[in-house]
C-alpha positions in Angstrom: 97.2 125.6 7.3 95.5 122.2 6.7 97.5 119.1 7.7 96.3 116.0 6.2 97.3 112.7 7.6 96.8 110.4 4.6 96.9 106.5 5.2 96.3 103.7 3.1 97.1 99.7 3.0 98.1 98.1 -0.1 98.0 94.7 -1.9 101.8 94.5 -1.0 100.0 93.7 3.2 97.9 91.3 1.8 99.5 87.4 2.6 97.8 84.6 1.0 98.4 81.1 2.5 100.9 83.3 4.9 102.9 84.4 2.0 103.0 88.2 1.3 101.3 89.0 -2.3 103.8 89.8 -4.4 105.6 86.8 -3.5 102.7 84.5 -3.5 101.5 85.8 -7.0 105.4 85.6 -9.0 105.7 82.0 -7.4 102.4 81.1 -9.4 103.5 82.7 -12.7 100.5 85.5 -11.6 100.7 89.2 -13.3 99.3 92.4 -11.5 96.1 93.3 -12.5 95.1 89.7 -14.6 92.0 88.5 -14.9 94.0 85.3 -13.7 95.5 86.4 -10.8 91.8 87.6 -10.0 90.8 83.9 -10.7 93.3 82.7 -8.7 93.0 84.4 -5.9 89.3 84.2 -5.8 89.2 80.4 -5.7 91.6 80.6 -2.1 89.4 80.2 1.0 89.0 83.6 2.6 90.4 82.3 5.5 93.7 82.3 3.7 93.6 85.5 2.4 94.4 87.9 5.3 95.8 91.8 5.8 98.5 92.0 7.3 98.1 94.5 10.4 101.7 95.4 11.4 100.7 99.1 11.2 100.4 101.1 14.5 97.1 103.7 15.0 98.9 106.5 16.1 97.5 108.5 12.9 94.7 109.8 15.1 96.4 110.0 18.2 98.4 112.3 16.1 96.3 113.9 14.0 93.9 114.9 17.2 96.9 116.2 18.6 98.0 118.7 16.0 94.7 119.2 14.7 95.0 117.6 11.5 92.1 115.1 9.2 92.6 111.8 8.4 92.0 110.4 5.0 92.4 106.1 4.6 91.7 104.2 1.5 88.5 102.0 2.6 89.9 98.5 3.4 86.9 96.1 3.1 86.9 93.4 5.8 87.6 90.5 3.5 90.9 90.8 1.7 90.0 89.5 -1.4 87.6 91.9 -2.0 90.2 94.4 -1.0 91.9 93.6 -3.7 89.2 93.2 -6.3 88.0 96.5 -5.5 91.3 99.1 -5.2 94.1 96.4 -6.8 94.1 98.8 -9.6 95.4 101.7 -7.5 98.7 99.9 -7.4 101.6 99.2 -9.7 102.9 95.9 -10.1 105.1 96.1 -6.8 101.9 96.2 -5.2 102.6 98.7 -2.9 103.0 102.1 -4.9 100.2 103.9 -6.5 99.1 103.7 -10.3 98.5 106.9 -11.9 95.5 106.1 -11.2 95.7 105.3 -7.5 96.9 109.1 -7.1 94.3 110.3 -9.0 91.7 108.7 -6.8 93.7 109.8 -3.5 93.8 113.8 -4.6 90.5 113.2 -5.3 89.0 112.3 -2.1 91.7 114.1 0.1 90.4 117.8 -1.9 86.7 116.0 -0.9 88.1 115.9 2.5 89.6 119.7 2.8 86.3 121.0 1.2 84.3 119.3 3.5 86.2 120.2 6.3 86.0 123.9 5.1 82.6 124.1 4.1 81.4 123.3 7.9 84.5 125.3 9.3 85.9 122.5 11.2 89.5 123.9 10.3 89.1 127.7 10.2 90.8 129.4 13.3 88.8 132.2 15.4 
């Protein structure tokens, strides 16, 4: 068997002026996926425009432990380009996956397993 650990952040841990996304972007009147939400959220100072990191990295405490990969969604440094980049992986609850989003997750977790495979870093004796 192949366990894979699979771990992403989502627009719904990004805070803008200390305000959680979603929250942030209904108080401005701000749709998911806008070209002006995009706007407005571009002209914030990146200082304001943080992840939140409550998340704990036991995944690969874990995953070492039981022998499993680890797939994560890239998270670029700066949040706003986070968002720019994979926003369109999520619903407008900015925290579940678009049809899309799945798509692109089964995509690179079989990239993953194949690799994984191919150089027989999960095959037993």
């Amino acid at each position: 068997a192949i366990i894979v650990i699979v771990t992403f952040w989502s627009p719904s841990s990004i805070k803008v002026d200390d305000v959680f996304m979603l929250p942030w972007a209904v108080k401005k009147g701000l749709a998911h996926g806008t070209s002006e939400l995009y706007k407005t959220l571009d002209k914030q100072p990146s200082e304001s425009v943080k992840y939140w990191d409550g998340y704990s990295d036991d995944r690969y405490t874990i995953a070492k432990e039981v022998g499993a990969l680890v797939y994560e969604l890239p998270r670029p440094d700066d949040a706003k380009e986070g968002m720019t980049k994979f926003g369109r992986l999520f619903v407008n609850d900015y925290h579940h996956l678009s049809p899309e989003g799945h798509i692109h997750i089964t995509n690179n977790i079989q990239e993953l397993v194949q690799k994984a495979i191919l150089s027989h870093n999960v095959l037993g004796p």
